[in-house]
Phi, psi and omega in degrees: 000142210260198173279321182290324150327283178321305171317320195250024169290123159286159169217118179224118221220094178274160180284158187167163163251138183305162175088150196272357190287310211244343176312133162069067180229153179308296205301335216271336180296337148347300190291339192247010170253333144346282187290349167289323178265352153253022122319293196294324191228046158016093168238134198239134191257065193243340194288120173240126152214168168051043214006068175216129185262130173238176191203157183234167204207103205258135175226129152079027193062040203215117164288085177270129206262114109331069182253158144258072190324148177253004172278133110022123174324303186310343174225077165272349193276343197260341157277335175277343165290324208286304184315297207308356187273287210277359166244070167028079166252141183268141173316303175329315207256022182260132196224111188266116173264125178211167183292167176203106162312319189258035162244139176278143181306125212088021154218170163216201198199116150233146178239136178274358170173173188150161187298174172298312186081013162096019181287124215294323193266020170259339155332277176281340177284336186291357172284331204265336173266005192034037168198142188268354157332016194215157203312166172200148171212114171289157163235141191287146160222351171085181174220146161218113173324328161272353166244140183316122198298306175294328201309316201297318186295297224261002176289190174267193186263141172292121159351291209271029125255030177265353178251345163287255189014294156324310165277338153314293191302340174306311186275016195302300182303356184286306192298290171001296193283336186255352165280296186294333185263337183259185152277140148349288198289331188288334164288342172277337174287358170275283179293324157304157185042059174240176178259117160245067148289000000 
């Protein structure tokens, strides 16, 4: 791998817990907006390192790392340091996909920085990059107040909020390639605040 190559690699890492256990699960979109975008640009997520499974994925000459930690949510952070350690990735160029309670189901959100919100692998990275500084883009999963908040994450997804969903993950490969080609704010002024109804 060259200097140039290095300067310009990414890294986007959905979030999810490992095991046929956790398939369709709240926590889990992170993990299925991945596998959407390395469908779509037919990447194969077969590379195991630092317990994290990965695929590499080239747009515009611009190298991008596609992982899926393979640790338990609560320690996802010590594996996206190990990737960004060992292929030198700047924090800037790091794009974390994870669930969101306090988004309703059928939106999202990207953010250049922000609290966990008390979400565990948004936690931990932040210990582990020692900055809550690095990009993110949530996905709505809503909350429900009568059920206990891990019960709740870790259920499957309700039938009748699998085709808003779907569609957010419809859009993965778009945002990816424009993650990768834009600036940050011209993706959030494209993709935010839209009605994905």
């Amino acid at each position: 791998m060259n200097t140039t190559e290095v300067d310009k690699l990414k890294l986007i890492v959905g979030l999810g817990n490992p095991g046929n256990e956790y398939k369709d699960t709240r926590h889990n979109v992170g993990f299925m907006f991945i596998d959407e975008v390395a469908n779509y640009y037919d990447i194969k997520m077969d590379k195991k390192k630092f317990s994290g499974l990965y695929g590499e994925l080239k747009i515009c000459n611009e190298k991008t790392i596609l992982l899926k930690p393979q640790k338990y949510m609560n320690l996802s952070g010590k594996v996206v340091r190990k990737y960004a350690d060992y292929f030198k990735v700047d924090i800037t160029d790091i794009l974390i996909i994870c669930d969101d309670m306090d988004l309703p189901v059928g939106q999202y959100k990207l953010k250049y920085k922000g609290g966990s919100g008390g979400h565990n692998g948004l936690n931990n990275i932040e210990l582990h990059l020692n900055t809550n500084e690095y990009k993110r883009l949530k996905i709505g999963i809503s909350r429900n107040t009568n059920i206990d908040s891990a019960d709740y994450v870790l259920g499957k997804i309700e039938k009748t909020d699998e085709k808003a969903i779907k569609e957010i993950l419809n859009k993965g490969p778009a945002i990816i390639y424009d993650f990768i080609t834009l600036s940050f704010d011209e993706l959030m002024n494209k993709y935010n605040y839209q009605d994905t109804k």
